[in-house]
C-alpha positions as CSV (number, residue, x, y, z in Angstrom):
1,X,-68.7,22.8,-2.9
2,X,-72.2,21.8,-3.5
3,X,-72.8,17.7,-3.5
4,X,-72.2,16.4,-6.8
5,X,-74.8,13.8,-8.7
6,X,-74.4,10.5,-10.1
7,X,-76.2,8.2,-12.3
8,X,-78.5,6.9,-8.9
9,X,-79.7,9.9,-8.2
10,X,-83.6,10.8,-8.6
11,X,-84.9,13.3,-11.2
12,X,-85.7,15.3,-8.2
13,X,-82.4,15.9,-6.8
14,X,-81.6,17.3,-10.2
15,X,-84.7,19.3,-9.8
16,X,-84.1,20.5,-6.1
17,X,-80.4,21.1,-6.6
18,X,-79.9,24.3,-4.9
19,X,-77.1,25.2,-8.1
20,X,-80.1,24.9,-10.7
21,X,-83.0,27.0,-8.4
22,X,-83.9,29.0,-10.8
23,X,-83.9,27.1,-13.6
24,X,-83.4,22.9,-13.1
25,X,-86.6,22.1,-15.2
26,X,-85.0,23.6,-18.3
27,X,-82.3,21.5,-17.8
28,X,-85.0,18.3,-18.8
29,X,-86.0,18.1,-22.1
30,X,-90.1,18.7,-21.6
31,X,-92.2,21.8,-21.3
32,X,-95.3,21.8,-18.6
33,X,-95.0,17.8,-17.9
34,X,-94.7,16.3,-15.0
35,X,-91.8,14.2,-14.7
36,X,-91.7,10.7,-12.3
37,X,-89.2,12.4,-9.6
38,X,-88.7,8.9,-8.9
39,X,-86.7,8.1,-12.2
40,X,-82.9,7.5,-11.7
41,X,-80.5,9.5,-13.5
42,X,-79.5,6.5,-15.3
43,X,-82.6,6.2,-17.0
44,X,-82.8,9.3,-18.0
45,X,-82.5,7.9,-22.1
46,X,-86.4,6.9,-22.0
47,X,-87.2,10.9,-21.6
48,X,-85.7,10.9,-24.8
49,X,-87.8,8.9,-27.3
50,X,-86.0,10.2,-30.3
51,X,-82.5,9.8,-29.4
52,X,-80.0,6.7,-28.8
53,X,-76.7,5.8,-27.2
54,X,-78.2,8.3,-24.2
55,X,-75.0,7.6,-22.3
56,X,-76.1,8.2,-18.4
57,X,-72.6,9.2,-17.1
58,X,-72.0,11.7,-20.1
59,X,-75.3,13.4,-18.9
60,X,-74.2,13.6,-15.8
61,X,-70.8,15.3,-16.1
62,X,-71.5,18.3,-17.5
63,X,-74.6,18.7,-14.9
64,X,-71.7,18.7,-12.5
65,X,-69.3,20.8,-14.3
66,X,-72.3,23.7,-13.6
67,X,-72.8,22.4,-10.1
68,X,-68.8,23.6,-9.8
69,X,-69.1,26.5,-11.8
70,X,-72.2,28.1,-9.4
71,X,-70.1,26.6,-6.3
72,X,-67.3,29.3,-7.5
73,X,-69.4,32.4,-7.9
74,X,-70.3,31.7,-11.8
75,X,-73.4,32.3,-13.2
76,X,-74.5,29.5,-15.9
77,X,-77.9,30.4,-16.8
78,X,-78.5,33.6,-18.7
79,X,-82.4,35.0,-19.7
80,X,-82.2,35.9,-23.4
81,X,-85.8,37.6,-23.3
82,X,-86.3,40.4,-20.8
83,X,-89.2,40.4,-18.7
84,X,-91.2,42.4,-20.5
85,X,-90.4,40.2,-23.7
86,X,-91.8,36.9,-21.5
87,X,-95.0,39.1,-20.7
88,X,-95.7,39.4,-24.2
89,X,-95.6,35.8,-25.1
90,X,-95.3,33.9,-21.7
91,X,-94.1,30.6,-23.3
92,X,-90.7,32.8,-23.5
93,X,-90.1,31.7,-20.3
94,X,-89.3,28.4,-21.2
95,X,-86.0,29.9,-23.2
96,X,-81.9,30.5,-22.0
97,X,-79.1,29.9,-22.8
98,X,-76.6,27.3,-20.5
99,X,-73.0,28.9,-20.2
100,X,-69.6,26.7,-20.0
101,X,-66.5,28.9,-20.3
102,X,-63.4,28.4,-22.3
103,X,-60.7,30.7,-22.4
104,X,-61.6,34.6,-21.7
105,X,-62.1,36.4,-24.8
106,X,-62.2,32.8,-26.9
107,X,-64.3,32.4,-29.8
108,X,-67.4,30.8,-28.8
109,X,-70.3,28.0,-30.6
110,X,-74.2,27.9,-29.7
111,X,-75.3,24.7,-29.4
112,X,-79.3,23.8,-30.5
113,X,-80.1,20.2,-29.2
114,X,-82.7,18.3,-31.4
115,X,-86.5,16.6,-29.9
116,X,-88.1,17.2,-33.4
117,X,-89.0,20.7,-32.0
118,X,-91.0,18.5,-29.3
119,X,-88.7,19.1,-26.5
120,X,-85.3,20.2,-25.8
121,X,-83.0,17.3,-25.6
122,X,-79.8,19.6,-24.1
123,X,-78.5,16.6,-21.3
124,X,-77.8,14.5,-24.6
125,X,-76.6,17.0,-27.6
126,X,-76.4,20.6,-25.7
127,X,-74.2,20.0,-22.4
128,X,-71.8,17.0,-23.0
129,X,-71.1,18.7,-26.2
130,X,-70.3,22.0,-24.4
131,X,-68.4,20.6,-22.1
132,X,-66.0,19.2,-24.9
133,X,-65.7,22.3,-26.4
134,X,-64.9,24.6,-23.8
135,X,-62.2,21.6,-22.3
136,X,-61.0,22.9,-25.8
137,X,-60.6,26.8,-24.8
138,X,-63.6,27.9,-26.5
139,X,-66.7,29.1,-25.3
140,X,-70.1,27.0,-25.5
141,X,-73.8,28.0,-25.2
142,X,-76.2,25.8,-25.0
143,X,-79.9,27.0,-26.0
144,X,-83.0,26.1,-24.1
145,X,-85.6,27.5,-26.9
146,X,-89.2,26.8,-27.2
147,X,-90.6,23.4,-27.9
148,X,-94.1,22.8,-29.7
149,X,-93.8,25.7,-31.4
150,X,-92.1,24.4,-34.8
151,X,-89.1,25.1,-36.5
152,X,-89.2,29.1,-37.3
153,X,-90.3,29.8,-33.7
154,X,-87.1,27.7,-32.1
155,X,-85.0,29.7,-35.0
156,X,-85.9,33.1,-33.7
157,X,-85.6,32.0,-30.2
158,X,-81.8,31.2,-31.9
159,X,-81.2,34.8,-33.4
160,X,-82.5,35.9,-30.1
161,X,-79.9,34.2,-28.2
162,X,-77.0,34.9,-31.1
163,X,-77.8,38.6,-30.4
164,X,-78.0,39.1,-26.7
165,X,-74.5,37.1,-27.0
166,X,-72.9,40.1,-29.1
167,X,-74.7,42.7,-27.2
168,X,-73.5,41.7,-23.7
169,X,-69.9,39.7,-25.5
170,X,-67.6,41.9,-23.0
171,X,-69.9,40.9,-20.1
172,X,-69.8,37.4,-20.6
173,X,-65.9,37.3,-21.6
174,X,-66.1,35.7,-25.2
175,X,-65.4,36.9,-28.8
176,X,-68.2,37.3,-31.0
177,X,-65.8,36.9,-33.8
178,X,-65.5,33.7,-35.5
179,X,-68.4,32.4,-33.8
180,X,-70.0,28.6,-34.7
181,X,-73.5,27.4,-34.6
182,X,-73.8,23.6,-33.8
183,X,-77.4,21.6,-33.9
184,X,-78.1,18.2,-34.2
185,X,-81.4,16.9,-35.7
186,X,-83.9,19.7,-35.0
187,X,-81.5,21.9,-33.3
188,X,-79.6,21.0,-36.7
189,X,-82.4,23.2,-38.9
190,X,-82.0,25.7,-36.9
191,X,-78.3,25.9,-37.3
192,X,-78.3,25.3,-40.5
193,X,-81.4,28.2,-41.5
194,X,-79.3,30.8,-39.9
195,X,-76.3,29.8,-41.7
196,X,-78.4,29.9,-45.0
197,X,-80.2,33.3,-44.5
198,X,-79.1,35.0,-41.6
199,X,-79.5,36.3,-38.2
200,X,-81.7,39.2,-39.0
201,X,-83.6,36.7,-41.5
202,X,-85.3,35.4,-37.6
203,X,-85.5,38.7,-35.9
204,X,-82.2,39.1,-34.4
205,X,-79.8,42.0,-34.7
206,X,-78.1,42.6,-38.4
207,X,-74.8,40.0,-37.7
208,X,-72.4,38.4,-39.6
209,X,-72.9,34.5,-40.7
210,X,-71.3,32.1,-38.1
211,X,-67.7,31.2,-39.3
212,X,-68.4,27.4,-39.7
213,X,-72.3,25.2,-38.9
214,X,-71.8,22.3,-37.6
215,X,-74.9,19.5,-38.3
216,X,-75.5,16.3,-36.9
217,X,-78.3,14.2,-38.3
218,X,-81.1,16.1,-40.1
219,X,-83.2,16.0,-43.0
220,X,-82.3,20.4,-44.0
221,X,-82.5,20.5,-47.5
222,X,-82.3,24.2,-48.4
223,X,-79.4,26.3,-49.0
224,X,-78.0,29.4,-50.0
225,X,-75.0,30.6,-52.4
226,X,-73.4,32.1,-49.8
227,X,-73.2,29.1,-47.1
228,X,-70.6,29.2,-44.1
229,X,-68.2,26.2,-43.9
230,X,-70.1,22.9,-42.8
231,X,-69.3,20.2,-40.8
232,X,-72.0,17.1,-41.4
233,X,-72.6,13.7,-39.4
234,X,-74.4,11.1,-39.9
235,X,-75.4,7.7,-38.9
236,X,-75.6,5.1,-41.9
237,X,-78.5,3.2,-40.0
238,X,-80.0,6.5,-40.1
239,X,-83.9,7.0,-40.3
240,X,-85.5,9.8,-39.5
241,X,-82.4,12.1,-41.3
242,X,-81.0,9.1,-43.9
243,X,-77.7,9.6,-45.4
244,X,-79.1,10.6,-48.7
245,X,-81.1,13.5,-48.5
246,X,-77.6,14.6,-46.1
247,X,-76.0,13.7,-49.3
248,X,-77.5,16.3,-51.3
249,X,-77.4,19.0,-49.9
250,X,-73.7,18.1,-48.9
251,X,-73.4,18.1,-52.9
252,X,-75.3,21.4,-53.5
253,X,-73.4,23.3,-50.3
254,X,-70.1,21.8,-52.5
255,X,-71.5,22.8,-56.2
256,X,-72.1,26.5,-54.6
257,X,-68.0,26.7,-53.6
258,X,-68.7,25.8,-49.2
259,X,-66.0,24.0,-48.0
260,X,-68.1,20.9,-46.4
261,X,-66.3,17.9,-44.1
262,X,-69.2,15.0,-44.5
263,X,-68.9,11.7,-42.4
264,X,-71.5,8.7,-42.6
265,X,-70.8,6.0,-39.3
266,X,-71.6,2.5,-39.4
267,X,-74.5,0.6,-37.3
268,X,-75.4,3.8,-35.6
269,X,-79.0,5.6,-35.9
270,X,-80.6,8.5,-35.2
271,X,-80.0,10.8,-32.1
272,X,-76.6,9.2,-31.7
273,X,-75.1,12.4,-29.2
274,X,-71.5,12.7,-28.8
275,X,-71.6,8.8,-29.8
276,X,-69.4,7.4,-27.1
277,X,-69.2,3.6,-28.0
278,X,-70.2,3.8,-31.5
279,X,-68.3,3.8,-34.4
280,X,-69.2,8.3,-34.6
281,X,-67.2,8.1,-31.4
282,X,-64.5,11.4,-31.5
283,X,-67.4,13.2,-34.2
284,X,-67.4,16.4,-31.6
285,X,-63.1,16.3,-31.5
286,X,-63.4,16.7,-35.7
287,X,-65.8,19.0,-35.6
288,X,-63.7,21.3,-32.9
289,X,-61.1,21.0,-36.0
290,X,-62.9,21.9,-38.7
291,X,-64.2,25.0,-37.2
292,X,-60.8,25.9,-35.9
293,X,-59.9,26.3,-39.5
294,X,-61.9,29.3,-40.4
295,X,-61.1,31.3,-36.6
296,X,-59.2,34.2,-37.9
297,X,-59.4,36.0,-34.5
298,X,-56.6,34.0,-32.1
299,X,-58.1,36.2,-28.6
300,X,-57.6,33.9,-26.0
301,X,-56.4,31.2,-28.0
């Protein structure tokens, strides 16, 4: 088995893992920066300026969880764009999607961590989330899409990634049925505008609407008549995202018939994450619920 890292370990052992080779700096939140290779893991929170409760040992254990996985064969990283794709617009290569397993043939959930469409904030709300879900059975993706772009370039690099998932489903052991899209803040927008108008809508493949979105802390006001079950979070002290404009499109999704699950936490923020320690503390567990309710497809369950 490959060494494991902790909390004292440098930015570039995380970088010069031989498990991440190929792709460790997608791992870090930042496109084209140089990072301090010096910085512990444990202060890993201040690459984050628009998150709290960055919980150093959550970030960690899913970054070992893949260590494991490519120690036993598994391949975690999958390219979403083909070469030729990355060619064409060569800030592609800053895309993928991260890969825990659940059961085989599970229904699965694409994860889009937030960074205000700055950067990628995956080691906060992408992996530790993942790794919950698939402890759960189900299968978790986790997208590294392309930050500085805005919001309708990191949606299509969304469809993108919804798409090569059905076309290559049987590879990758899942079941496209039944499928959930999860985002928090930014990655939350993205989530939610696919639930709204569609895969296609972005330049994907002509899919069905995920079975349930899931959205942690943002401002997303539009909506659709026709708008998947919803699971919402947010943090009272909130912001950036503040409970009331939350509110109302949690009122218009429930005017238009959409079942919606809405919960507001006490003396918590923005960019809470799984929210260990806080009052949203067991958000991701409730969320794992909700969207269990609308999987009519049991496979592997």
């Amino acid at each position: 088995m490959a060494r494991q890292l902790d909390t004292s370990d440098r930015i570039q052992d995380l970088l010069n893992h031989p498990a991440f080779a190929d792709f460790s700096r997608l791992i870090l939140p930042w496109d084209n920066r140089t990072y301090d290779e010096n910085m512990r893991l444990r202060n890993i929170g201040a690459l984050l300026p628009y998150h709290s409760h960055v919980n150093p040992d959550e970030v960690v254990l899913p970054l070992n969880h893949m260590i494991d996985d490519v120690s036993n064969g598994k391949t975690v990283f999958y390219d979403f764009y083909t070469q030729a794709q990355k060619q064409q617009q060569p800030a592609r290569e800053n895309t993928g999607l991260f890969f825990f397993r659940g059961r085989p043939g599970a229904p699965l959930a694409v994860i889009s961590p937030g960074g205000g469409f700055y950067y990628v904030g995956s080691v906060h709300e992408g992996f530790p989330y993942a790794l919950e879900i698939s402890n759960k059975g189900y299968n978790a993706f986790v997208l590294r899409y392309r930050a500085g772009y805005g919001g309708a370039i990191a949606t299509q690099d969304l469809a993108a990634a919804i798409s090569y998932i059905f076309r290559n489903a049987e590879m990758l052991g899942v079941s496209p049925d039944d499928y959930s899209l999860w985002g928090s803040s930014a990655g939350a927008r993205m989530a939610a505008a696919i639930g709204t108008h569609g895969v296609a809508n972005y330049g994907g493949d002509n899919l069905p609407k995920p079975s349930a979105v899931v959205m942690a802390y943002t401002a997303h006001s539009d909506s659709s008549s026709d708008e998947p079950p919803t699971f919402v979070v947010v943090g009272e002290q909130d912001s950036i995202a503040p409970p009331s404009t939350m509110e109302r499109r949690v009122a218009a999704l429930r005017r238009a018939g959409t079942e919606v699950e809405y919960h507001k936490y006490t003396d918590v923020g923005h960019g809470f994450g799984p929210g260990t320690g806080t009052s949203a503390e067991g958000w991701i567990a409730d969320a794992i619920r909700f969207w269990g309710k609308f999987i009519k497809n049991s496979s592997g369950q």
